[in-house]
C-alpha positions as CSV (number, residue, x, y, z in Angstrom):
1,X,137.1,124.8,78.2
2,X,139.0,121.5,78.1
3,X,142.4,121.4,80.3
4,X,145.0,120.0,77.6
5,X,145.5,116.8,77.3
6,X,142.3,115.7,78.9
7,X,139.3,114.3,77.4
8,X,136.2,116.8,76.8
9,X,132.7,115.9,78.6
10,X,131.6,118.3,75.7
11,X,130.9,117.0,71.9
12,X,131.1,120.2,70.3
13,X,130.4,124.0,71.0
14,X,128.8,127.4,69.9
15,X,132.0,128.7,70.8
16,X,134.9,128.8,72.9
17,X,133.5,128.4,76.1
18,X,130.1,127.6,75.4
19,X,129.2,124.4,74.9
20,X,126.4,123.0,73.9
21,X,124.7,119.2,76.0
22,X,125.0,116.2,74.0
23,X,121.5,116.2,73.7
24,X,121.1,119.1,72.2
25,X,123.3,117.8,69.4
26,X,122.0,114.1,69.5
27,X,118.2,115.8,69.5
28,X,118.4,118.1,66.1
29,X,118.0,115.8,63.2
30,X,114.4,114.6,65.4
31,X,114.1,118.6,65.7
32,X,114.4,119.5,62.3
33,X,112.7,116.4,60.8
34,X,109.7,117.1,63.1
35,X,109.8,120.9,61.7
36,X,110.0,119.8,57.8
37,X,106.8,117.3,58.1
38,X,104.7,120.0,59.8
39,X,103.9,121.9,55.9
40,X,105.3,118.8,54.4
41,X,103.5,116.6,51.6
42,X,105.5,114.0,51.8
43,X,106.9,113.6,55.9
44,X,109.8,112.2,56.1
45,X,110.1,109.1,58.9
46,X,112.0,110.4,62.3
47,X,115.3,109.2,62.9
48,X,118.1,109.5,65.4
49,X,121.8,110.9,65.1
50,X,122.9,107.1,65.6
51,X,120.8,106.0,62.8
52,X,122.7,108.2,60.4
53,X,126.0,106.2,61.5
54,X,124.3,102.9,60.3
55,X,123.7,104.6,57.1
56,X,127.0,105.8,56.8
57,X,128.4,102.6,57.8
58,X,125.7,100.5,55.2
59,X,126.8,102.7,52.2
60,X,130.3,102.7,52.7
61,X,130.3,99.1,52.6
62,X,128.0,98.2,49.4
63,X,130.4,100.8,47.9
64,X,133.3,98.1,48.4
65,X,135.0,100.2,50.8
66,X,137.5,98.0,53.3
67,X,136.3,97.4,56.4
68,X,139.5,98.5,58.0
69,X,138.7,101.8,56.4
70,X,134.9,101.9,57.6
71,X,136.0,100.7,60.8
72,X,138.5,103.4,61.4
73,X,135.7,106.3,60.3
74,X,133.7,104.7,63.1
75,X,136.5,104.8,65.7
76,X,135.9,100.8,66.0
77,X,139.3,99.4,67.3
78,X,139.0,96.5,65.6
79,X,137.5,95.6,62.2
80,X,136.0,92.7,63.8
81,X,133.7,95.1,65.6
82,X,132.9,96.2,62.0
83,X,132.3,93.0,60.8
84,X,130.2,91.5,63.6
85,X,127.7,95.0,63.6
86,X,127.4,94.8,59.6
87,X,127.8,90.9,58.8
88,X,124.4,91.3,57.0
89,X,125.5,94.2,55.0
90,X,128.6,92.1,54.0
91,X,126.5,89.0,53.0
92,X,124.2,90.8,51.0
93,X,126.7,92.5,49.1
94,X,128.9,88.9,48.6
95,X,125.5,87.6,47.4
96,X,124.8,90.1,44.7
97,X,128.7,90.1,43.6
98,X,128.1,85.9,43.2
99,X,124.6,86.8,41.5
100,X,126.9,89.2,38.7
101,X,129.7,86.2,38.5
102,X,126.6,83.7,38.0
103,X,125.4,85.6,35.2
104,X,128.0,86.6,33.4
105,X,129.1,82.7,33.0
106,X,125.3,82.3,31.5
107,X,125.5,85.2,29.3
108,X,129.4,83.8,27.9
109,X,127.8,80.7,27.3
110,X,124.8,81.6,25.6
């Protein structure tokens, strides 16, 4: 158990007392995706814990969230972190919202 005030080696536990390796957590979505495609139809591609943070990251953004906000709900210091890791998220998003403005004009003047 963690002595207060100081930082946990542990990322979460079974509970109180036991706690579980990072691995074990970081492992599971591989785990359970591996499971699934074994009667599966349609498998489903194998992806890592961290991979599911990109998502997470990716849809906030197209969603028009503020980066300061997605930045925060990734524990980035600095929205510049935010910005530099998902530039191309933000581009491709900017692009699209001048694509709408573009047509719009075209559909007001025709």
């Amino acid at each position: 158990m963690a002595t207060p005030g100081r930082a946990s080696t542990t990322r979460c536990s079974r509970r109180p007392g036991a706690a579980h390796l990072p691995t074990t957590v970081t492992g599971l979505p591989r785990k359970l995706i591996e499971v699934r495609n074994k009667t599966a139809t349609d498998p489903l591609p194998v992806i890592r814990l961290h991979d599911l943070r990109h998502v997470h990251a990716t849809l906030l953004l197209l969603a028009r969230v503020p980066v300061h906000v997605v930045a925060a709900r990734l524990g980035h210091a600095d929205p510049a972190i935010t910005l530099r890791v998902y530039a191309h998220v933000i581009r491709s998003a900017e692009t699209a919202a001048a694509d709408i403005f573009a047509q719009s004009l075209h559909f007001e003047q025709g």
